[in-house]
N, CA, C and O atoms as a CHARMM CRD file, in Angstrom:
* protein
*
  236
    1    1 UNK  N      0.84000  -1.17600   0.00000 PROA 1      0.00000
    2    1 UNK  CA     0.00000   0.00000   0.00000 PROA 1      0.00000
    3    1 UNK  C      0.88700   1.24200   0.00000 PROA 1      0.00000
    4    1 UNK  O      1.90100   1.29800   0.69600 PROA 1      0.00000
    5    2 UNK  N      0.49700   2.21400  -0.77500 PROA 2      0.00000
    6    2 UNK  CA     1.43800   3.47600  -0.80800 PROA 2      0.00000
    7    2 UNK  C      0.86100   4.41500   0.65200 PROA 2      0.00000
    8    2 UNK  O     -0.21300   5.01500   0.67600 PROA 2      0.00000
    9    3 UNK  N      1.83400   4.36300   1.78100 PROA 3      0.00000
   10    3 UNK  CA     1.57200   5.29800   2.78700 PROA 3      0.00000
   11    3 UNK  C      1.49900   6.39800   2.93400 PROA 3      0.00000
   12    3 UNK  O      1.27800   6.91800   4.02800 PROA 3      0.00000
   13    4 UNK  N      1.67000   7.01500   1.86200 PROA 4      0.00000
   14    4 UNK  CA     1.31500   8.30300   1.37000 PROA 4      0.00000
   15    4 UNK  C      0.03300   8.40400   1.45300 PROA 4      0.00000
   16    4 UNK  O     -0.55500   8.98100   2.36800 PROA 4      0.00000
   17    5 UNK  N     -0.67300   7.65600   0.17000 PROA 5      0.00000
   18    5 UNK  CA    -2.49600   7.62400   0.48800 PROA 5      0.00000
   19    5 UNK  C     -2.80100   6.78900   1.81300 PROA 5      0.00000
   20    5 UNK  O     -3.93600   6.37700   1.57200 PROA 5      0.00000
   21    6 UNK  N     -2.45200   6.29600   3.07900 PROA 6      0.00000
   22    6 UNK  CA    -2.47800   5.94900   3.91000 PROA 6      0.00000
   23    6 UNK  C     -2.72400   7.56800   4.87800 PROA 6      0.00000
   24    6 UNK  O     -3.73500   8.14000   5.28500 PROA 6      0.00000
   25    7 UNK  N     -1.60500   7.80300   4.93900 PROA 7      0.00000
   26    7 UNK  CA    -1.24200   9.63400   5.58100 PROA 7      0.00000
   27    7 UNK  C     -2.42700  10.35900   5.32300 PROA 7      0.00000
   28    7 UNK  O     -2.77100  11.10900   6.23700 PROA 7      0.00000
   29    8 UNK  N     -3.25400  10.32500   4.15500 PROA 8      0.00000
   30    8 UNK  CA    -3.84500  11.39200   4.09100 PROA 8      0.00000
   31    8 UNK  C     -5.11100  10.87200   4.50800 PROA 8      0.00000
   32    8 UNK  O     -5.86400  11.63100   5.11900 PROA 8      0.00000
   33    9 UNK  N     -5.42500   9.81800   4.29800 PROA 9      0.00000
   34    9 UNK  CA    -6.57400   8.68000   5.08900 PROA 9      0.00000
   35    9 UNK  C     -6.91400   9.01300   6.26900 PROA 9      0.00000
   36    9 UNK  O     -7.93200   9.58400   6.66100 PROA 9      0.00000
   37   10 UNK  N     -5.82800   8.55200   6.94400 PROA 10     0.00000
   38   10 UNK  CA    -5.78400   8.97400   8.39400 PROA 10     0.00000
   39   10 UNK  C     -5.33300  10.23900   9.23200 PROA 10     0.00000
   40   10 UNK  O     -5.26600  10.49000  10.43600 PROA 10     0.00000
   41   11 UNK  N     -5.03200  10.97800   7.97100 PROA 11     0.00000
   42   11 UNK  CA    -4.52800  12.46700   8.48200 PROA 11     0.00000
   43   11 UNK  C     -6.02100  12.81900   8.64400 PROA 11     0.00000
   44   11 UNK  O     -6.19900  13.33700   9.74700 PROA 11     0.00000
   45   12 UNK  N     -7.65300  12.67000   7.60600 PROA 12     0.00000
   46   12 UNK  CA    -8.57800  13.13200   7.76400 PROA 12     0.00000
   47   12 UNK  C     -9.40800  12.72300   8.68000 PROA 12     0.00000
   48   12 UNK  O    -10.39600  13.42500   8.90000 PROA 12     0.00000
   49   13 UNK  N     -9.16900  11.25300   9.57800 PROA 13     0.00000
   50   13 UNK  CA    -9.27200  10.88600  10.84200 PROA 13     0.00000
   51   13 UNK  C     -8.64300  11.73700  12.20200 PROA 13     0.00000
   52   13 UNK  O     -9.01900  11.67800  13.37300 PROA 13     0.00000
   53   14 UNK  N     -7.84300  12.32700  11.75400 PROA 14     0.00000
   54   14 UNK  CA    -7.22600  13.13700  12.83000 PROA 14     0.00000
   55   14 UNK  C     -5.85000  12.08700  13.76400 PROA 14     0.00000
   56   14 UNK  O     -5.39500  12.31100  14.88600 PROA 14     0.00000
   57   15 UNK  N     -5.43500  10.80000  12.66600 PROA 15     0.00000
   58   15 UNK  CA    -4.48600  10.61100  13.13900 PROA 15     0.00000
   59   15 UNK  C     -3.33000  10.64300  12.48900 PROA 15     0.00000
   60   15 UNK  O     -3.36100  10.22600  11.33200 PROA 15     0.00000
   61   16 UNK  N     -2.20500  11.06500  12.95800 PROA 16     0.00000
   62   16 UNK  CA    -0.99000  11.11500  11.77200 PROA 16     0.00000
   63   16 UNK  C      0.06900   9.99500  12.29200 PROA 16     0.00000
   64   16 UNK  O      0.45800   9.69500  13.42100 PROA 16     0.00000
   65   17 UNK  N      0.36600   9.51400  11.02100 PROA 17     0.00000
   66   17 UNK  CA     1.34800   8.46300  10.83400 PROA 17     0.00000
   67   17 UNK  C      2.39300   9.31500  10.49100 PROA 17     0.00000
   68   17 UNK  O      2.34600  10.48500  10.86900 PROA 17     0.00000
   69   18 UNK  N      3.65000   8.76400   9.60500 PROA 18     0.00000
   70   18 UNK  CA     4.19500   9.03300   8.42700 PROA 18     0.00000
   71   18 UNK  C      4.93500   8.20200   7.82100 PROA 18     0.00000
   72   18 UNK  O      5.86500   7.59000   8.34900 PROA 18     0.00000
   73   19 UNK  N      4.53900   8.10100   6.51700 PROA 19     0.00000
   74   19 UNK  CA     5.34000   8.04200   5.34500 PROA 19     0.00000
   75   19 UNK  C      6.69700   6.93300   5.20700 PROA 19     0.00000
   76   19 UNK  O      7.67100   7.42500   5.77700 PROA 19     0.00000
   77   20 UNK  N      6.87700   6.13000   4.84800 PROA 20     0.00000
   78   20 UNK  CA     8.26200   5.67800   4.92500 PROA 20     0.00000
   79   20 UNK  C      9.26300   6.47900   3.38100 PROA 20     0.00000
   80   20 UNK  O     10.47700   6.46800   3.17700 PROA 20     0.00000
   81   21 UNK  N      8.11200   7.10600   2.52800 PROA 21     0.00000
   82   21 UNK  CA     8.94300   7.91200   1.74100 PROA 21     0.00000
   83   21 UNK  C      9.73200   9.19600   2.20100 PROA 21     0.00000
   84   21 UNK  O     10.36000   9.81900   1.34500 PROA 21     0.00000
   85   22 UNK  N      9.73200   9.62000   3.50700 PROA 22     0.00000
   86   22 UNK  CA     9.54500  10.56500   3.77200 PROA 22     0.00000
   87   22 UNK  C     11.22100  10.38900   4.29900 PROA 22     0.00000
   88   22 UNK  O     12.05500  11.29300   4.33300 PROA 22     0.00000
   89   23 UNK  N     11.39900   9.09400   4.64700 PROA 23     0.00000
   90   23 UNK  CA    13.00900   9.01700   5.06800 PROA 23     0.00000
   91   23 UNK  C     13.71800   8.74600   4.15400 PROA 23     0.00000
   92   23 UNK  O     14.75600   8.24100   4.58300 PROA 23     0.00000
   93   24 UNK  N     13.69700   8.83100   2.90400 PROA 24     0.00000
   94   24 UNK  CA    14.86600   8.59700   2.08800 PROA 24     0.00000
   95   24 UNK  C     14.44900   9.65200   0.76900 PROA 24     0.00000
   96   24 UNK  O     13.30200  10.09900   0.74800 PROA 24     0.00000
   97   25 UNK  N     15.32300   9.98900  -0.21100 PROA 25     0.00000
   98   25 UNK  CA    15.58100  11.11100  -1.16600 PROA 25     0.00000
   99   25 UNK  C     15.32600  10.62300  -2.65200 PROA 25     0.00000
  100   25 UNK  O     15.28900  11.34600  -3.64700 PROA 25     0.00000
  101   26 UNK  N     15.13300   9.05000  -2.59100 PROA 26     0.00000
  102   26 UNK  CA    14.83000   8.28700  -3.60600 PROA 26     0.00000
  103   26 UNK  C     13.36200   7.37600  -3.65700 PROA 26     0.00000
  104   26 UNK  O     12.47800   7.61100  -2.83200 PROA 26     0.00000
  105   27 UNK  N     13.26200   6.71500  -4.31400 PROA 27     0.00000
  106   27 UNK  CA    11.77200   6.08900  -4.89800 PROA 27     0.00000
  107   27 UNK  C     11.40400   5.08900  -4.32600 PROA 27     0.00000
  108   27 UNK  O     10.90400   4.16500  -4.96700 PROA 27     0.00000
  109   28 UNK  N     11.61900   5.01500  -2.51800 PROA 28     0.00000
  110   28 UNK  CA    11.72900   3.83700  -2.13300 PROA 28     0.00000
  111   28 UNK  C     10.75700   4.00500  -0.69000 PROA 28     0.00000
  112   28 UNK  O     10.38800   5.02800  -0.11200 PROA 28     0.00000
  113   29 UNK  N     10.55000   2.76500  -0.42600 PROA 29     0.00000
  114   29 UNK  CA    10.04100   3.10700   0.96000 PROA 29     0.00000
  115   29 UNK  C      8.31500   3.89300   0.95300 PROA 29     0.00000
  116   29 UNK  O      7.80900   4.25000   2.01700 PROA 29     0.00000
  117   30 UNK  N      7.51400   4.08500  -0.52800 PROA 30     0.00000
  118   30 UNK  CA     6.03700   4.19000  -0.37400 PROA 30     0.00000
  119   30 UNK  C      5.39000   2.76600   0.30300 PROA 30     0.00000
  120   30 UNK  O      4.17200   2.85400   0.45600 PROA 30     0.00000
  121   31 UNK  N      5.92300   1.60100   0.69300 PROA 31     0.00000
  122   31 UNK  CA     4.72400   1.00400   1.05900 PROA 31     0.00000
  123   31 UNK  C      5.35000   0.68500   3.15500 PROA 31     0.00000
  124   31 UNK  O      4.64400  -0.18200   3.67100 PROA 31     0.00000
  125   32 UNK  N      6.12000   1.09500   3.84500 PROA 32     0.00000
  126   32 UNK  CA     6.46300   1.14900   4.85500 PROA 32     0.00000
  127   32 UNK  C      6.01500   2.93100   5.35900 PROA 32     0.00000
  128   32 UNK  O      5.93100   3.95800   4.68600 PROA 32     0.00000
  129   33 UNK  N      5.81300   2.66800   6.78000 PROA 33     0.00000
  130   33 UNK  CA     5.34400   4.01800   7.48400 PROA 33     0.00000
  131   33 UNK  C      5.65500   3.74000   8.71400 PROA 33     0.00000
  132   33 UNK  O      6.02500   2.60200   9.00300 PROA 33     0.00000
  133   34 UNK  N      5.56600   4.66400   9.58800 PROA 34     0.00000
  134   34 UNK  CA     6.71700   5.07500  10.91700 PROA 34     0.00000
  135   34 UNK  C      5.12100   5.42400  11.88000 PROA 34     0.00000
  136   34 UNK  O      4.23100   6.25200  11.69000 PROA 34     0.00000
  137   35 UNK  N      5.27200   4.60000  12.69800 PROA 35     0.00000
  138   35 UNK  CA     4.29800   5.29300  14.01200 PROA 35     0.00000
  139   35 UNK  C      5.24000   5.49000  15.50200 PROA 35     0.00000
  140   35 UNK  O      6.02600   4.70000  16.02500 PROA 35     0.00000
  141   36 UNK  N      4.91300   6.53800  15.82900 PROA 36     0.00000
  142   36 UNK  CA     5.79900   7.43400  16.60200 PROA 36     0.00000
  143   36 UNK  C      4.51100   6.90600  17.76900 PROA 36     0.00000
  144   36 UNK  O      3.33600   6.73100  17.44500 PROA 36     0.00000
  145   37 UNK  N      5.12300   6.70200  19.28000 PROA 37     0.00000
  146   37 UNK  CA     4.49000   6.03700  20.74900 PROA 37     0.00000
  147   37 UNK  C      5.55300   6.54900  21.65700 PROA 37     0.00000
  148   37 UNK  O      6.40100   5.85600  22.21900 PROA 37     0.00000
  149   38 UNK  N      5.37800   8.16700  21.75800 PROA 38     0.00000
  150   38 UNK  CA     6.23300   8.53200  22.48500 PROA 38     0.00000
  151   38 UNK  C      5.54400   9.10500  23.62700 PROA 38     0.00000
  152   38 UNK  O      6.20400   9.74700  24.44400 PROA 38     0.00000
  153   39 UNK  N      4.56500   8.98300  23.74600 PROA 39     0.00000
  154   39 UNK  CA     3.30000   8.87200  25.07400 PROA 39     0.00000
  155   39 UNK  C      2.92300   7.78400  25.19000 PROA 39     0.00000
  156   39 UNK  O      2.90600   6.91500  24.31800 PROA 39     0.00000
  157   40 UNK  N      2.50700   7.69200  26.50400 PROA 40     0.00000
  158   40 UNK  CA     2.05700   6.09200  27.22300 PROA 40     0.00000
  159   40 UNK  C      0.68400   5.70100  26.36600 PROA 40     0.00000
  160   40 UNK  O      0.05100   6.36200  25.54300 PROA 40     0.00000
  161   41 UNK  N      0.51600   4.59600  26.80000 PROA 41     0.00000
  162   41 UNK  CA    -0.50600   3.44800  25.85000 PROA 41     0.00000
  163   41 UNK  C     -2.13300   4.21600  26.46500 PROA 41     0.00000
  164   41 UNK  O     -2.57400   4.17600  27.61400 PROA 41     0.00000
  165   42 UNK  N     -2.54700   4.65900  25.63900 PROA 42     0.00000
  166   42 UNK  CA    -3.91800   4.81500  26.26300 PROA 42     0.00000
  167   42 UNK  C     -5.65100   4.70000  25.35700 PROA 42     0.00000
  168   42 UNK  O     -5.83900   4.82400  24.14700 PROA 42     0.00000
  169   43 UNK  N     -6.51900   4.47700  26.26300 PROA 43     0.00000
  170   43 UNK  CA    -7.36600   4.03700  24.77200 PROA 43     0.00000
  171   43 UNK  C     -7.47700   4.72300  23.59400 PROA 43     0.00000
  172   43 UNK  O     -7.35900   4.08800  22.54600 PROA 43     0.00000
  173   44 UNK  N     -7.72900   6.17300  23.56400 PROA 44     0.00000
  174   44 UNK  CA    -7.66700   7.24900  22.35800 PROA 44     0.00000
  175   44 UNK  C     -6.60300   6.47700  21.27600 PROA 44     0.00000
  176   44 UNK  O     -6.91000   6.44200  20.08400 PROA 44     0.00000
  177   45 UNK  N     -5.34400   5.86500  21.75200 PROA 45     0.00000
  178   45 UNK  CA    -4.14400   5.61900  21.12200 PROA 45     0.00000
  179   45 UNK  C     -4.26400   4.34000  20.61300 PROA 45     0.00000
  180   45 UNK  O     -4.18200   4.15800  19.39800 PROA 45     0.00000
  181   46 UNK  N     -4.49900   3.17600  21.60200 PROA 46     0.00000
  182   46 UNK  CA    -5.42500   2.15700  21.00600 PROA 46     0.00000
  183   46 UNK  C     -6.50400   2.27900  19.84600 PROA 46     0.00000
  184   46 UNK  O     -6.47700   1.60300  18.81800 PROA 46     0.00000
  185   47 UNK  N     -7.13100   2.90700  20.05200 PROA 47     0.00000
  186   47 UNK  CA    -8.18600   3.16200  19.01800 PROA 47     0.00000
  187   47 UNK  C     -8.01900   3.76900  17.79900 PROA 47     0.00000
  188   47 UNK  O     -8.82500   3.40100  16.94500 PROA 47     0.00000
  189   48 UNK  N     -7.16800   4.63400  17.44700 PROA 48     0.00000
  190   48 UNK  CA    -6.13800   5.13800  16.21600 PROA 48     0.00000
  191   48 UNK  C     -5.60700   3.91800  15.55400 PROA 48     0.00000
  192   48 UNK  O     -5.77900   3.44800  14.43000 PROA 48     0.00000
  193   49 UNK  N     -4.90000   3.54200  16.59600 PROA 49     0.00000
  194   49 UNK  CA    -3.78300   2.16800  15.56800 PROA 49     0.00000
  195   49 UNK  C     -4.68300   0.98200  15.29300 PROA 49     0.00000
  196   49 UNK  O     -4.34900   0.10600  14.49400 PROA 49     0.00000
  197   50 UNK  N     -5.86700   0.95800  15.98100 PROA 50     0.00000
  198   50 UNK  CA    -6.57700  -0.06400  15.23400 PROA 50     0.00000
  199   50 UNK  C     -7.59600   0.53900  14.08400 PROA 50     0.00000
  200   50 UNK  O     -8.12900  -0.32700  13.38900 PROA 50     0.00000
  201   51 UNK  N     -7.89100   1.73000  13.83100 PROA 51     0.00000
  202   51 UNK  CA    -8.16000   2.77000  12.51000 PROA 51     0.00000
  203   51 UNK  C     -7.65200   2.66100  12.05200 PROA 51     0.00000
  204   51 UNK  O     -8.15800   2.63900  10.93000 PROA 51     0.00000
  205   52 UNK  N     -5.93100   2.41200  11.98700 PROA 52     0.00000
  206   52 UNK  CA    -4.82400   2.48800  10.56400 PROA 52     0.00000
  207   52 UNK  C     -4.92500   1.10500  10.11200 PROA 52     0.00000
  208   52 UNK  O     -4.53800   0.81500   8.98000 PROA 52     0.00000
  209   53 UNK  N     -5.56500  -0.05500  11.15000 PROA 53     0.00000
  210   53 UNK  CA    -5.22200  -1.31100  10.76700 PROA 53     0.00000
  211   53 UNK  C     -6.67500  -1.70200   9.98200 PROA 53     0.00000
  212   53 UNK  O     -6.76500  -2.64400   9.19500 PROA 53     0.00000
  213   54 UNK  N     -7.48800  -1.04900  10.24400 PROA 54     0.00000
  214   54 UNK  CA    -8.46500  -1.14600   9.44500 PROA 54     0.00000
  215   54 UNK  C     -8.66000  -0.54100   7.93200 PROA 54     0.00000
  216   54 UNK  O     -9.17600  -1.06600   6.94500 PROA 54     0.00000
  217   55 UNK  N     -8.04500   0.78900   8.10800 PROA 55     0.00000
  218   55 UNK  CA    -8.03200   1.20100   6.76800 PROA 55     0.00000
  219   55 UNK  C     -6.62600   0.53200   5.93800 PROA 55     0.00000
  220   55 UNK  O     -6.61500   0.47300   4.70900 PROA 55     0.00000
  221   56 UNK  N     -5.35700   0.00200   6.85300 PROA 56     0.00000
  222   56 UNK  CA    -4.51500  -1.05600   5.94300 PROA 56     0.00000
  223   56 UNK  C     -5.23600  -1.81800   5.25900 PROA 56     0.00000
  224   56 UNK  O     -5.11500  -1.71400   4.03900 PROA 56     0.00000
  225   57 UNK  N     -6.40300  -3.02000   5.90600 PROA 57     0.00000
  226   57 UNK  CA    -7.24100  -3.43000   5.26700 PROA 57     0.00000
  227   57 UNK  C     -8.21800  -3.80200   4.52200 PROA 57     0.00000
  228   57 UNK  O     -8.71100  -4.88500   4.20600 PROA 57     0.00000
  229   58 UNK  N     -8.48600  -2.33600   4.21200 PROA 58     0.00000
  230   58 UNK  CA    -9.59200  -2.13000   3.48700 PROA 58     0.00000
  231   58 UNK  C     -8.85600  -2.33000   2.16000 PROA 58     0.00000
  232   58 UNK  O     -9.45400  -2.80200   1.19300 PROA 58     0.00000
  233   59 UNK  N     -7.39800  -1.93200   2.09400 PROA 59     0.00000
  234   59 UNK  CA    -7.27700  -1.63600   0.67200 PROA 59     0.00000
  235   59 UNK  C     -6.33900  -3.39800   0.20700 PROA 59     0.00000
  236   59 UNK  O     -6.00900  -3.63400  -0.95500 PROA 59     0.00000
């Protein structure tokens, strides 16, 4: 899946991922993405990452 159209998926959910294109300068890395858990586990946060895992699946 290109995480790009992933990003903007869930950017209009109000959750942000990013991109695995976003770490390199070349044509690589659209179907990997980076989730950042630099706050403790809580349901709001639970409930996001199972939104990204749903819309992973949809497509």
């Amino acid at each position: 899946m290109d995480t790009l159209a992933l990003y903007n998926q869930a950017r209009k959910r109000g959750i942000i991922i990013t991109p695995g294109s976003l770490f390199t300068s070349q044509q690589r890395y659209q179907n990997c993405l980076r989730i950042g858990f630099a706050q403790p586990w809580s349901p709001a946060r639970i409930a996001a990452l199972e939104e990204v895992a749903q819309l992973l699946a949809s497509e």
